[in-house]
PAKE-277018 format. One record per atom (N, C-alpha, C): atom name; z, x, y. Coordinates in Angstrom, 3 decimals. Example, Ala and Ser with C-alpha at 12.3 -4.5 7.8 and 13.67 -1.06 7.14 Angstrom:
BEGIN
<r 'N' <7.800 13.190 -5.690>>
<r 'CA' <7.800 12.300 -4.500>>
<r 'C' <7.800 13.200 -3.300>>
<r 'N' <7.080 12.850 -2.250>>
<r 'CA' <7.140 13.670 -1.060>>
<r 'C' <7.870 12.900 0.030>>
This chain:
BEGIN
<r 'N' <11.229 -5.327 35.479>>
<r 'CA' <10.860 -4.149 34.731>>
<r 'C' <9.348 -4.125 34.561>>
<r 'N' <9.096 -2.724 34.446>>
<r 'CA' <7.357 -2.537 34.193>>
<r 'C' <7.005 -1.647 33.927>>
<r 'N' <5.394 -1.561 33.426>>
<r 'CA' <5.522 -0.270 32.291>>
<r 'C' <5.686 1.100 33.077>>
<r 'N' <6.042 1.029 34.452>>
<r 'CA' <6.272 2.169 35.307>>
<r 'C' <7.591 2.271 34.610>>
<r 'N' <8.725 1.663 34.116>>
<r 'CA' <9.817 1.466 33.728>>
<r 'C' <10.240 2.286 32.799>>
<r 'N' <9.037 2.530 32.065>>
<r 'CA' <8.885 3.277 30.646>>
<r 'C' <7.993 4.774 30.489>>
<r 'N' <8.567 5.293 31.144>>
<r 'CA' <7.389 6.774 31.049>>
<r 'C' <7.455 7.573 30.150>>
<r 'N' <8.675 7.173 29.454>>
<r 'CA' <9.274 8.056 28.037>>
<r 'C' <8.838 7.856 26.887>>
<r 'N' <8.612 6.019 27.004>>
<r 'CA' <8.441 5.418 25.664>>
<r 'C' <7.070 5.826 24.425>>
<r 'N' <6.009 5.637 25.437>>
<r 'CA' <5.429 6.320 24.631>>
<r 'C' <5.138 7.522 24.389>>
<r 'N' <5.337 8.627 24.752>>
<r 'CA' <5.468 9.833 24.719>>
<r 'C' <6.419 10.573 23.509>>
<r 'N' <7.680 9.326 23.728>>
<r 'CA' <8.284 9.574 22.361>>
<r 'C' <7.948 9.002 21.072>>
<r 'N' <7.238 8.262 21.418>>
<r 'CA' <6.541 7.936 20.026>>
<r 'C' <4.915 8.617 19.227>>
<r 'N' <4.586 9.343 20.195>>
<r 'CA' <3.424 10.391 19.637>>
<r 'C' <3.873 11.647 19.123>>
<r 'N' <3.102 12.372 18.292>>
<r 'CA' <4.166 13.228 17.400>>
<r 'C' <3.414 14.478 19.021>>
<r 'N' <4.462 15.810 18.225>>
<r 'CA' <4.073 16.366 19.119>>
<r 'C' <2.917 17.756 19.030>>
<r 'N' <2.313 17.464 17.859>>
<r 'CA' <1.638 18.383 17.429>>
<r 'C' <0.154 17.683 17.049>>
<r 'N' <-1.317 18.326 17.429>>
<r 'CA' <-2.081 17.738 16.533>>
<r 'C' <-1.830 16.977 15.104>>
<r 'N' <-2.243 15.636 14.955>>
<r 'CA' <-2.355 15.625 13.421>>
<r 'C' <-3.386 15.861 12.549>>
<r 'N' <-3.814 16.580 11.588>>
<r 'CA' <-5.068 16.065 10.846>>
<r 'C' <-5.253 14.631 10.442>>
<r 'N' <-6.843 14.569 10.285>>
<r 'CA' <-7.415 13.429 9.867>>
<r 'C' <-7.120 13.292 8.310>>
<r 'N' <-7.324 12.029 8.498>>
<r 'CA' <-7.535 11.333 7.267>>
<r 'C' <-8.585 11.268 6.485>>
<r 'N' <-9.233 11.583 5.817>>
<r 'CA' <-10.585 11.517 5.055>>
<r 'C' <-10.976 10.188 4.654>>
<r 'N' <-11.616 9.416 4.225>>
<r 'CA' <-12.153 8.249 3.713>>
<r 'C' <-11.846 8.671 2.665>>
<r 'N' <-12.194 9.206 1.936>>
<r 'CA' <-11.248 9.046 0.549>>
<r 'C' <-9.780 9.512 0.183>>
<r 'N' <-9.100 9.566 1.244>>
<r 'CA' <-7.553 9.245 1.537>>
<r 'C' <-7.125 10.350 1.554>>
<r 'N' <-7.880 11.455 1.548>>
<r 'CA' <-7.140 13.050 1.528>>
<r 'C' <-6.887 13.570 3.138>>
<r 'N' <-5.972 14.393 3.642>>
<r 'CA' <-5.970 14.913 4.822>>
<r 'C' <-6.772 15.851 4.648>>
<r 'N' <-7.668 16.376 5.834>>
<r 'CA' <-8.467 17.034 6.220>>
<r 'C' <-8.107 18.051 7.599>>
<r 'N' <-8.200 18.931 7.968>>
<r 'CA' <-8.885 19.553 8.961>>
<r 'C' <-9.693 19.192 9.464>>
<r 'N' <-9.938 18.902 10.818>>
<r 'CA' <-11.136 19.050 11.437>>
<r 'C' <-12.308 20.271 11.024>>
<r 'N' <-12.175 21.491 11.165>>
<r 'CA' <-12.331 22.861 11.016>>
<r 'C' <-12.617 22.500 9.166>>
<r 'N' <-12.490 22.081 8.331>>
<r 'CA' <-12.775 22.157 7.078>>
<r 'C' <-13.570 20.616 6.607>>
<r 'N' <-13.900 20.332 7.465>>
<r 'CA' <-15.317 19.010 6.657>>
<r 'C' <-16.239 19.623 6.039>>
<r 'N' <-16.785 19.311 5.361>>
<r 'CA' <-18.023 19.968 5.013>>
<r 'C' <-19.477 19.069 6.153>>
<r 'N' <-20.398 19.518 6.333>>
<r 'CA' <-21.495 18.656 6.884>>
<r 'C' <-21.446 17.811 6.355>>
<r 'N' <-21.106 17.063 5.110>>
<r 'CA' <-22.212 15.701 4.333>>
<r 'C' <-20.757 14.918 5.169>>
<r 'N' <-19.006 15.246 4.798>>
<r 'CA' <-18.074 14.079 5.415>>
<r 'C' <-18.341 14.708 7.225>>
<r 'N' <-18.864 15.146 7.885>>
<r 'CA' <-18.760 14.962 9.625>>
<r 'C' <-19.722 14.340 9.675>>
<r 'N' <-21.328 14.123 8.808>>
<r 'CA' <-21.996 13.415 8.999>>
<r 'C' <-21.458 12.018 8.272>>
<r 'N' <-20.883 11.527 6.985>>
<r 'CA' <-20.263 10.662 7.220>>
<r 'C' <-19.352 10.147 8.245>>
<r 'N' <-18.502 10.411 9.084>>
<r 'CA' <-17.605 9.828 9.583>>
<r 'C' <-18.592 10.133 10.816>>
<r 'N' <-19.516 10.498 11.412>>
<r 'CA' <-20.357 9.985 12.525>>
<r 'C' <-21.251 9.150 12.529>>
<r 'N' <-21.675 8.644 11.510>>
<r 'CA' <-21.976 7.874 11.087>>
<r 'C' <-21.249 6.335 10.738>>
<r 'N' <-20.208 6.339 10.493>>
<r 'CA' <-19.512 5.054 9.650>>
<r 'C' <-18.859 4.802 11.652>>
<r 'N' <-18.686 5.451 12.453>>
<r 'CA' <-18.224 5.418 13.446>>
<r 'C' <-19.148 4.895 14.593>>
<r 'N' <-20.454 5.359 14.565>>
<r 'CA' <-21.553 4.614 15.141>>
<r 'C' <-22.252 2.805 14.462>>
<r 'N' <-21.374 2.755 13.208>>
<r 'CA' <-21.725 1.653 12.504>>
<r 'C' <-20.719 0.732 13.190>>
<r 'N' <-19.457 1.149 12.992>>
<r 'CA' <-18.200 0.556 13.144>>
<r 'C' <-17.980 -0.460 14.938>>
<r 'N' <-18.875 1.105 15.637>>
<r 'CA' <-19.176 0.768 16.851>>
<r 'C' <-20.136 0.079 17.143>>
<r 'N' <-21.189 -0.077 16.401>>
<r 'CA' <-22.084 -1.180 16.794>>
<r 'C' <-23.231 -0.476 16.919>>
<r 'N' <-23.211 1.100 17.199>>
<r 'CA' <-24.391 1.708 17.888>>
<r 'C' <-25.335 1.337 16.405>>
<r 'N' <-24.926 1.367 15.547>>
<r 'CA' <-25.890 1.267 14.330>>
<r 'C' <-25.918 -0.017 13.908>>
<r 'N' <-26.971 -0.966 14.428>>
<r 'CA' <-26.615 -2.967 13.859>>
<r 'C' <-26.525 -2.628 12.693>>
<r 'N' <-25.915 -4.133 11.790>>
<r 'CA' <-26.403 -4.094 10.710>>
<r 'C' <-27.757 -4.934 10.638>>
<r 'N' <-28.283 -4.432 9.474>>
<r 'CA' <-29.757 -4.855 8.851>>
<r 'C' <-30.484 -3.063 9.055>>
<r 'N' <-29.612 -2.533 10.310>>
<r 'CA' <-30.605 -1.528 10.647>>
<r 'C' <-30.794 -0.213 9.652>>
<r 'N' <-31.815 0.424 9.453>>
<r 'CA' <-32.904 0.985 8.223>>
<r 'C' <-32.162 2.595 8.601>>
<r 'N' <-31.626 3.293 7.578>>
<r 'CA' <-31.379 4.388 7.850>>
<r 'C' <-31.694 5.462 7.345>>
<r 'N' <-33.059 5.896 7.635>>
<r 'CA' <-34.037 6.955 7.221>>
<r 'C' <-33.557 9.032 7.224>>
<r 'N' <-32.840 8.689 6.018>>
<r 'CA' <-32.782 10.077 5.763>>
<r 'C' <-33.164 10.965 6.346>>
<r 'N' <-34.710 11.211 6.960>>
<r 'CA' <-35.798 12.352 7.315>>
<r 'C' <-34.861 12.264 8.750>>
<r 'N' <-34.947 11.178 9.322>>
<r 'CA' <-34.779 10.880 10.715>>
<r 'C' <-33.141 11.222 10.990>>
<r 'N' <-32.352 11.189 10.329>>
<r 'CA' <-31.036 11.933 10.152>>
<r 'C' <-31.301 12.679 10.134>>
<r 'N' <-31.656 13.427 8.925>>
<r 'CA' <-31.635 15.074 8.907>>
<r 'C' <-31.950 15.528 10.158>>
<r 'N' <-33.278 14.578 10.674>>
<r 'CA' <-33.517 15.416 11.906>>
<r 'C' <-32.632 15.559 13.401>>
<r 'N' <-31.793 14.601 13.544>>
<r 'CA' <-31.052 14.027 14.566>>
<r 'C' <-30.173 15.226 14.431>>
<r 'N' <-29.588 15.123 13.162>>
<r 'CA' <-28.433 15.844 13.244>>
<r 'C' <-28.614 17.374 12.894>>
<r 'N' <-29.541 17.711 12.886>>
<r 'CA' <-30.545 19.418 12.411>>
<r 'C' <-29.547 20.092 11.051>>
<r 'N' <-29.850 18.808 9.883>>
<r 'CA' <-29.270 19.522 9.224>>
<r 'C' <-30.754 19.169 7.678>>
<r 'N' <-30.026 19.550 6.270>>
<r 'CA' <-31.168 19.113 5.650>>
<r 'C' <-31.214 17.701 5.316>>
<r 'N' <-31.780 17.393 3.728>>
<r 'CA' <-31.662 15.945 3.749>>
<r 'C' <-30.672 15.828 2.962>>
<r 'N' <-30.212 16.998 1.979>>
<r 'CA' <-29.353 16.755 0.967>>
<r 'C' <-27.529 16.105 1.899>>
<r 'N' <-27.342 16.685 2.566>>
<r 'CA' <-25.679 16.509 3.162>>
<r 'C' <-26.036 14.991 3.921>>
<r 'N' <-27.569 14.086 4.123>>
<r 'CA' <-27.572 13.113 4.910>>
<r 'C' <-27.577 12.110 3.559>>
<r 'N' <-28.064 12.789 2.391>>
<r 'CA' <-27.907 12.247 1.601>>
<r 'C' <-26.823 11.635 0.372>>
<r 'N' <-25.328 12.818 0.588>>
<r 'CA' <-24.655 12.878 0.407>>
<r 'C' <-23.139 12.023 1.347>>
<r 'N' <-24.009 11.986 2.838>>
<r 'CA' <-22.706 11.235 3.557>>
<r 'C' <-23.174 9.524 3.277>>
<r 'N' <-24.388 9.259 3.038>>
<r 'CA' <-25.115 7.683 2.549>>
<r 'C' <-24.807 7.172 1.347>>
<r 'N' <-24.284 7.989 0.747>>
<r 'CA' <-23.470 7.771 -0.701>>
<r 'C' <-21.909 7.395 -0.373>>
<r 'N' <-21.799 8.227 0.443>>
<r 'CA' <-20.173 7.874 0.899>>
<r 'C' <-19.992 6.558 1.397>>
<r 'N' <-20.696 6.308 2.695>>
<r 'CA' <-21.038 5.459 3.219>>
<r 'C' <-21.366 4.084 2.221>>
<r 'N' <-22.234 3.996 1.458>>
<r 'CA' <-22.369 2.922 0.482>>
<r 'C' <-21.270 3.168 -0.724>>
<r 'N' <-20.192 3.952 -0.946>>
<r 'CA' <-19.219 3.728 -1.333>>
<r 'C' <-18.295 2.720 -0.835>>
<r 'N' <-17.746 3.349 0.630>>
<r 'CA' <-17.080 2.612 1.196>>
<r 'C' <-17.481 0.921 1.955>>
<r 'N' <-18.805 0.503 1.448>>
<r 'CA' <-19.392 -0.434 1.909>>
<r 'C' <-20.264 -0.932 3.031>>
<r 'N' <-20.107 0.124 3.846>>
<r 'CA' <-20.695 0.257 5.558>>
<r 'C' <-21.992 -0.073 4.948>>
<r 'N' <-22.681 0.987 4.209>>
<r 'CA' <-23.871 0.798 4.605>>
<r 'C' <-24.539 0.600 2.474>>
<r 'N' <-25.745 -0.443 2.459>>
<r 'CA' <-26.030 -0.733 1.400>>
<r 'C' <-27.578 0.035 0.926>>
<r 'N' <-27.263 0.670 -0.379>>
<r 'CA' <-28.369 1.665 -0.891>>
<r 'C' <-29.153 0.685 -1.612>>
<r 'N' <-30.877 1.034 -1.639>>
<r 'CA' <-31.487 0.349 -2.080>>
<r 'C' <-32.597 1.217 -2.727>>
<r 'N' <-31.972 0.783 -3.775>>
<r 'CA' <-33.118 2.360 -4.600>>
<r 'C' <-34.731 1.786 -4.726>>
<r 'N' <-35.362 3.447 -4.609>>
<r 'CA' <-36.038 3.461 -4.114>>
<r 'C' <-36.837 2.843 -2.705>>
<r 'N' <-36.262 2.452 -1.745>>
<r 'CA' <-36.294 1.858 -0.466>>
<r 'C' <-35.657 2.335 0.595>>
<r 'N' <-34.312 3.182 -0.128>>
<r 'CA' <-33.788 3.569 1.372>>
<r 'C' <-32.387 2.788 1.574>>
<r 'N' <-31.445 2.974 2.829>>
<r 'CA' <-30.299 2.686 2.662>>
<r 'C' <-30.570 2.113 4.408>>
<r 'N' <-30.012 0.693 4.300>>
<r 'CA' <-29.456 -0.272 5.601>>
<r 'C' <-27.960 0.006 5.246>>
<r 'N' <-27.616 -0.257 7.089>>
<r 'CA' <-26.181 -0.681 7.731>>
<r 'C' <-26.048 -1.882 6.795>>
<r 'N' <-24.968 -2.024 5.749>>
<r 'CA' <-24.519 -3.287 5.281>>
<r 'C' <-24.340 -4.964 6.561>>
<r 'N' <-24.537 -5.756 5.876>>
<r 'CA' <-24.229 -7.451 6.383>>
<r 'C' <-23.207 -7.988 6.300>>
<r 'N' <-21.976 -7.753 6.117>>
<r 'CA' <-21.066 -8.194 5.376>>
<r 'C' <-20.604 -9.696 5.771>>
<r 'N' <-20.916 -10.063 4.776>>
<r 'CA' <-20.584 -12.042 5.020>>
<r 'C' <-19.361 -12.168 5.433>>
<r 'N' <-19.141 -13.691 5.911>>
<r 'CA' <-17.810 -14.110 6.681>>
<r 'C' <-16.987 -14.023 5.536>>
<r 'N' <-16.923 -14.131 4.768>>
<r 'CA' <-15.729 -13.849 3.507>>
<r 'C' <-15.645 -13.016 2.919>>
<r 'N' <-16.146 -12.053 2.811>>
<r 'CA' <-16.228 -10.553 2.363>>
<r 'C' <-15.085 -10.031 4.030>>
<r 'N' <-15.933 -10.086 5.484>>
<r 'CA' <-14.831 -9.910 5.955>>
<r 'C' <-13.910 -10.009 6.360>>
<r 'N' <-13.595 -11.542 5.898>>
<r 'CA' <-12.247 -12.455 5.930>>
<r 'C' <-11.382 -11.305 4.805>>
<r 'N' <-12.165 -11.317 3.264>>
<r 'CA' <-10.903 -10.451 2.313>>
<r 'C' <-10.792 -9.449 2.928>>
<r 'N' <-11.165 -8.537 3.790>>
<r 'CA' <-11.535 -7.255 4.197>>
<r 'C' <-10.332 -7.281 5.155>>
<r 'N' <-10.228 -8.294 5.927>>
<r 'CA' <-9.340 -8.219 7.171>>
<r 'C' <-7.799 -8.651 6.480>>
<r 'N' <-7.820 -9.297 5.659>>
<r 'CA' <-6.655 -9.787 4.545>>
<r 'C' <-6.097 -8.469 4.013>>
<r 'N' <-6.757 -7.841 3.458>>
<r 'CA' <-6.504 -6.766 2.498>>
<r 'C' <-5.711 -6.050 3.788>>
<r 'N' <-6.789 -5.897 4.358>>
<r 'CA' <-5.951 -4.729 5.628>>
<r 'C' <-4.560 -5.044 6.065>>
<r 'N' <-4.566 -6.174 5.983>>
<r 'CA' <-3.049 -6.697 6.845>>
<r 'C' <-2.064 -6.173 5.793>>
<r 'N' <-2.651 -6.733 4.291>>
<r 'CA' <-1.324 -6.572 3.278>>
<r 'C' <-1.113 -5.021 3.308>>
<r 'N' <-2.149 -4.284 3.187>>
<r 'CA' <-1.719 -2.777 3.745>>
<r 'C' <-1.105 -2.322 4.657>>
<r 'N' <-1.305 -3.105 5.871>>
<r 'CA' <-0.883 -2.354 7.046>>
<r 'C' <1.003 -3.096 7.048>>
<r 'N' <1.356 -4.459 6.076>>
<r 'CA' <2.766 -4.526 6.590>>
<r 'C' <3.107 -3.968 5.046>>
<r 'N' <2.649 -3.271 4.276>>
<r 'CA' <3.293 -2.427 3.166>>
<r 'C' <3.408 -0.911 3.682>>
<r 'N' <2.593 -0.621 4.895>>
<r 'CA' <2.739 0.884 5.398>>
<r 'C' <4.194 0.264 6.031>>
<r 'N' <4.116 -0.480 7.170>>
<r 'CA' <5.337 -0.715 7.953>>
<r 'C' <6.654 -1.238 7.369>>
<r 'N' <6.567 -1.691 6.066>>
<r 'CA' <8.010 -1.599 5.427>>
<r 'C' <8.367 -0.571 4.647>>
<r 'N' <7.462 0.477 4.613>>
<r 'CA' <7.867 1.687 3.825>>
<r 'C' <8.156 2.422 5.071>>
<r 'N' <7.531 2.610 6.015>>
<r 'CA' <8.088 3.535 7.118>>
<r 'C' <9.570 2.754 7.659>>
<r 'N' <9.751 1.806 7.462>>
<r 'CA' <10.729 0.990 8.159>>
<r 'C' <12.178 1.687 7.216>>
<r 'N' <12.148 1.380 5.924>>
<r 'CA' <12.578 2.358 4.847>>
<r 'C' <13.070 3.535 5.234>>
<r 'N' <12.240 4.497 5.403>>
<r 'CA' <12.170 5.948 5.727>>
<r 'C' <12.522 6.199 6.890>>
<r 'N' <12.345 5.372 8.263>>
<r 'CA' <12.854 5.800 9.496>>
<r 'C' <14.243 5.723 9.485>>
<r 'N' <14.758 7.097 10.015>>
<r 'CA' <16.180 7.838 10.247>>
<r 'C' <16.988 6.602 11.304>>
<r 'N' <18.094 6.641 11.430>>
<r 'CA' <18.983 5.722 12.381>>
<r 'C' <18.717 5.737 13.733>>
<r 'N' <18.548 7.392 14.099>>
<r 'CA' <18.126 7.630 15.212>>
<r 'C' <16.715 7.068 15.977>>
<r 'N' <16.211 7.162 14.750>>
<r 'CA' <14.579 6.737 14.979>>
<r 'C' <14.554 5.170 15.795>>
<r 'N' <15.409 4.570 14.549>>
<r 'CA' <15.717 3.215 14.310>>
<r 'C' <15.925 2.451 15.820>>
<r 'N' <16.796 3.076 16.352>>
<r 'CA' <17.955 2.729 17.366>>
<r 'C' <16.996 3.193 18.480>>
<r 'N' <16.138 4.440 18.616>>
<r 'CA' <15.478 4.373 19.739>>
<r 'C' <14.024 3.408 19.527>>
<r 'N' <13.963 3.429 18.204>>
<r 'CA' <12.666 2.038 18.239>>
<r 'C' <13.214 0.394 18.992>>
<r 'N' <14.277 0.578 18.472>>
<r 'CA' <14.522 -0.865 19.115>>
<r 'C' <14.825 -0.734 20.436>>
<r 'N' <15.377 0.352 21.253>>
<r 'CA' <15.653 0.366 22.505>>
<r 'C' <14.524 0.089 23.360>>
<r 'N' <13.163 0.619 22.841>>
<r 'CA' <11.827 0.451 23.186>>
<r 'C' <11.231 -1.030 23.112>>
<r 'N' <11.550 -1.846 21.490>>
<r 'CA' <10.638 -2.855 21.420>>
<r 'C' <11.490 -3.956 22.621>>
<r 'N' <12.968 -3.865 22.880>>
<r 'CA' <13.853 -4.219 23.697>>
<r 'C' <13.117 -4.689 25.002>>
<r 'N' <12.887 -2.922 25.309>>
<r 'CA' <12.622 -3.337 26.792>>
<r 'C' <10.722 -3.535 26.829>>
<r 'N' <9.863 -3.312 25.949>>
<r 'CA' <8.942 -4.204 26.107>>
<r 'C' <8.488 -5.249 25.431>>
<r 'N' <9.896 -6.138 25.290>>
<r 'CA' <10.047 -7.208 25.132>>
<r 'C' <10.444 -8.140 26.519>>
<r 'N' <10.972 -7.291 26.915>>
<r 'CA' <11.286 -8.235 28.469>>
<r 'C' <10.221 -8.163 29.304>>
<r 'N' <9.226 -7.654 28.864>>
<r 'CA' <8.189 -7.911 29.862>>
<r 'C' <6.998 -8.783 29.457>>
């Protein structure tokens, strides 16, 4: 068997409609309804995440605004978000760096996530229908034999 074997499998497991996003602060969103300050957050936390932004590296408001041709207030507003969620650290009067985050900050970080991610999967486990059930396992089944 091979994943030529399976042309269904995942297909049935993607929904079949766009989904909206998720917001960083846990609300669903629209694409079509961000405001500038969260699309410049989440292009931002996404160029961090990715690396394009090191950390230590200096993130100059003016030089946003200008990148992204918007003013300073919404660059100033997604850097708040951003140093909410920890990415990046504000330093008043100085300006705001890509956060450092130490080996144990992202040791709890990667911890936390797990206990979240198997409390999502026993609540969906919960909630998934028989049908669901029975074609999930028919799936983990056969890419299990491989």
């Amino acid at each position: 068997m091979s994943l030529d074997d399976l042309p269904n499998a995942a297909a049935q497991l993607k929904p079949s409609k766009p989904q909206p996003l998720t917001h960083p602060a846990n609300r669903i969103v629209r694409p079509d309804k961000l405001t500038r300050a969260e699309e410049l957050h989440l292009q931002l936390a996404d160029e961090i995440v990715r690396g394009i932004l090191a950390p230590g590296s200096a993130l100059d408001e003016t030089e946003i605004a200008r990148r992204f041709r918007v003013s300073r207030t919404p660059v100033r507003e997604a850097l708040r978000q951003l140093a909410a969620s920890g990415l990046v650290e504000a330093r008043a009067h100085r300006g705001a760096v890509v956060a450092q985050p130490s080996i144990e900050r992202l040791s709890g970080m990667f911890e936390a996530m797990a206990e979240l991610e198997a409390l999502c999967a026993g609540l969906a486990a919960e909630r998934m229908a028989p049908a669901e059930r029975y074609r999930l396992e028919q799936i983990h089944e056969q890419l299990r034999v491989l």
